[in-house]
N, C-alpha and C positions, 0 to 999 in steps of 0.2 A: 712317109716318115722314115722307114729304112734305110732310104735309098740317101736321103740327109744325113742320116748317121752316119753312114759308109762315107760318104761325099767328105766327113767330116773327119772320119777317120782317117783316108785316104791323105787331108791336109796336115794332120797333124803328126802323122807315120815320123818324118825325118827329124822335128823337136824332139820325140820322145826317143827316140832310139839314140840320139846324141845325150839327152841328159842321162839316161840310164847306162848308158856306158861309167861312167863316175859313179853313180847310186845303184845300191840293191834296192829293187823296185817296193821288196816286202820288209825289209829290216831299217834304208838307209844307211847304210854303212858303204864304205871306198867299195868298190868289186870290179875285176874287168866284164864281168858279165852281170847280166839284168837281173839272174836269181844268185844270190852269191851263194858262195860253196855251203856256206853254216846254214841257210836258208835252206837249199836244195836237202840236204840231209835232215833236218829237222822235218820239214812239210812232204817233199815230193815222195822220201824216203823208198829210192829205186830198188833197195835189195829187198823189200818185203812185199809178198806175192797180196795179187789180188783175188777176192774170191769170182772162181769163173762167172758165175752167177749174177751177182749183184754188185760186184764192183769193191765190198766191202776189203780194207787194210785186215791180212788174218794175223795170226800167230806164226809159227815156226812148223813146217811140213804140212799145211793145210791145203787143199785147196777148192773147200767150200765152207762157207762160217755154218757154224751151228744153224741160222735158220734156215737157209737154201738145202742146207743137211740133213734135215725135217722136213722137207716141202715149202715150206713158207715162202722160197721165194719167187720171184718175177718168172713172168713164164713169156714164151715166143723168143729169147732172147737167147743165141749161140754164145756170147761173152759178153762181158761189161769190165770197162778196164778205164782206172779212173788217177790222174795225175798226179794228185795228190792229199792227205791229209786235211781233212775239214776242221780245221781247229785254228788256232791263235791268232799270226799273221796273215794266213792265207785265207784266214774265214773270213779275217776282217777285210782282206782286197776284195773277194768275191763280192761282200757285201755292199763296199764301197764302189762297184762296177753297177750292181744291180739298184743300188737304190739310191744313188743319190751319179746317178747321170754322166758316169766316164767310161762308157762301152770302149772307147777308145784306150783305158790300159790294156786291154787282150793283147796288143797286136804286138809289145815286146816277146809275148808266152807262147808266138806260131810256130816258133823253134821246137819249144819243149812239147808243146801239144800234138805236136807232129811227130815226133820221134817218139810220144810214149805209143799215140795211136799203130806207125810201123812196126814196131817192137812188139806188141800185144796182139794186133786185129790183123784179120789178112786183108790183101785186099779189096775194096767195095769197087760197085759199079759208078756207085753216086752216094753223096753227103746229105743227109735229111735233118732239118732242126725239129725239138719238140714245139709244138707249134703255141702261144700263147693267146687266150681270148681277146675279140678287137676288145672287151671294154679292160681290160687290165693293161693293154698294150697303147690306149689310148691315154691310161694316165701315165706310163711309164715314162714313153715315149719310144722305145722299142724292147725287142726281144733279144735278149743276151745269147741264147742258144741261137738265134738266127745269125750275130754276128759272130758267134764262136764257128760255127761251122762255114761262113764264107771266108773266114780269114783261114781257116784250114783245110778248106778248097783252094784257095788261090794258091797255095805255099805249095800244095803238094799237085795242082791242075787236074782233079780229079771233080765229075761232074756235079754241082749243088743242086737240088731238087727242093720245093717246098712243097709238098705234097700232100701236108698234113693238116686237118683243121681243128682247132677246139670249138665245140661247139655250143659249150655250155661253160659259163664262167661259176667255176666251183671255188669252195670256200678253199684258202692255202693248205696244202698239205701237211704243211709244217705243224698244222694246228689238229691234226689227229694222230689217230694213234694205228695198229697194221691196218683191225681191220675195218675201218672207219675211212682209211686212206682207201681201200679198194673198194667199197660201196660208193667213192666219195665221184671216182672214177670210170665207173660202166658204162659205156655205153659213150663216155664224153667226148672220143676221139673218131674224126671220118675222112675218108679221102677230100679232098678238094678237087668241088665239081670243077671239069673241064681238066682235070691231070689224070694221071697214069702213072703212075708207082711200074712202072715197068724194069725197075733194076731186080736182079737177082740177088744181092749182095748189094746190103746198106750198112752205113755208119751212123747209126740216128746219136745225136748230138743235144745235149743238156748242162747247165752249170753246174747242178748237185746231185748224188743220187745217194740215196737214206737207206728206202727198204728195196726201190726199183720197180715200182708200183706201177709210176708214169711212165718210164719204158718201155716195162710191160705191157701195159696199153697201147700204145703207139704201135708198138712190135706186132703184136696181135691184129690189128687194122691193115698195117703194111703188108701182113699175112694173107689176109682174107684179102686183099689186091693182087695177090698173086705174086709176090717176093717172096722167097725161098728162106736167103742166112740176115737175119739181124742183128747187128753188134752195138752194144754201148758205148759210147764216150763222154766223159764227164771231165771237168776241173777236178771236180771232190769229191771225196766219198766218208765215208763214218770210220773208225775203228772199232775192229769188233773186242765186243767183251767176254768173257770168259762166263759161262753160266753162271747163274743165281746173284751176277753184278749188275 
């Protein structure tokens, strides 16, 4: 079913990048570019730091949110560094990629995804996606982080690995709470019999990151295969809030 995607992507690459020349991909508006300039400030918002940790949008001089700053967060992971703002137009594309079946907008955003990854991450040996359970993947029809991370393998010809398994289809994350999300998680992620996590230095690759639960995990696994530096990469991330909000 992947490989249909891609096949699918691959056909549809030269339509979209012709119409998106004329449209911003997230507002519709005239732009010479896919994220127009009011877009890119509003969602990507380049000048505010992320947290090393979890990937979290911080405040001004931070460079860990309050809960990474308390232990609370993701552990195995050297960075997480995330493109953009999880909120209005961009939560609504992300959403519109993942649920309702156009993997194929990604492939205007290999640009931006690729320059935030250089900019932020050093770099990997190989590109790892977070890996999705066959039965969720078999209603979807594919895995969003699987084609995020081969369209930012192919841009940048750095090695894609899928390496990783889920092994247990657990209930959405989205529907708990911290620590509900990491009970939710133990144990659920394994190498994939017959591979080899043999890079030193990976880029593990996901559409959202919240608290950095899944990461975590995955991270930890890659770990215990004998990889060394773990780095995040995400579309989106949260904004952090200010205590007692």
């Amino acid at each position: 079913m992947f490989k249909t995607i891609i096949s699918k992507v691959k056909e549809d690459a030269q339509l979209i990048w012709y119409r998106q020349e004329k449209n911003c991909l997230l507002c519709g508006q005239l732009s010479p570019e896919v994220i127009c300039s009011n877009c890119q400030e509003d969602y990507f918002q380049p000048g505010i730091r992320r947290c090393e940790l979890c990937g979290k949008l911080l405040g001004p001089n931070r460079i860990y949110c309050y809960d990474c700053q308390s232990g609370k967060g993701p552990r195995g992971l050297k960075k997480v560094t995330s493109l953009g703002h999880y909120e209005g137009a961009w939560k609504d594309f992300i959403q519109k990629v993942k649920f309702k079946g156009q993997p194929y907008l990604l492939i205007p955003l290999a640009e931006y995804f690729a320059s935030c990854a250089i900019e932020h991450l050093p770099p990997p040996d190989s590109i790892v996606p977070v890996p999705m359970h066959p039965n969720r993947l078999a209603q979807r029809g594919f895995n969003q982080a699987e084609v995020l991370a081969s369209i930012i393998s192919r841009k940048l010809g750095i090695s894609y690995q899928e390496v990783l398994v889920r092994t247990i289809d657990t209930v959405p994350q989205t529907t708990l709470g911290r620590k509900e999300r990491i009970r939710n998680l133990q144990s659920v992620f394994t190498i994939k019999p017959g591979t080899m996590a043999d890079s030193q230095i990976i880029w593990l690759v996901d559409d959202v990151v919240t608290t950095g639960t899944t990461l975590g995990e995955c991270a930890e696994t890659l770990h215990r295969s004998g990889v060394q530096e773990v780095y995040g990469l995400c579309l989106g991330a949260g904004k952090e809030k200010e205590p007692g909000f």
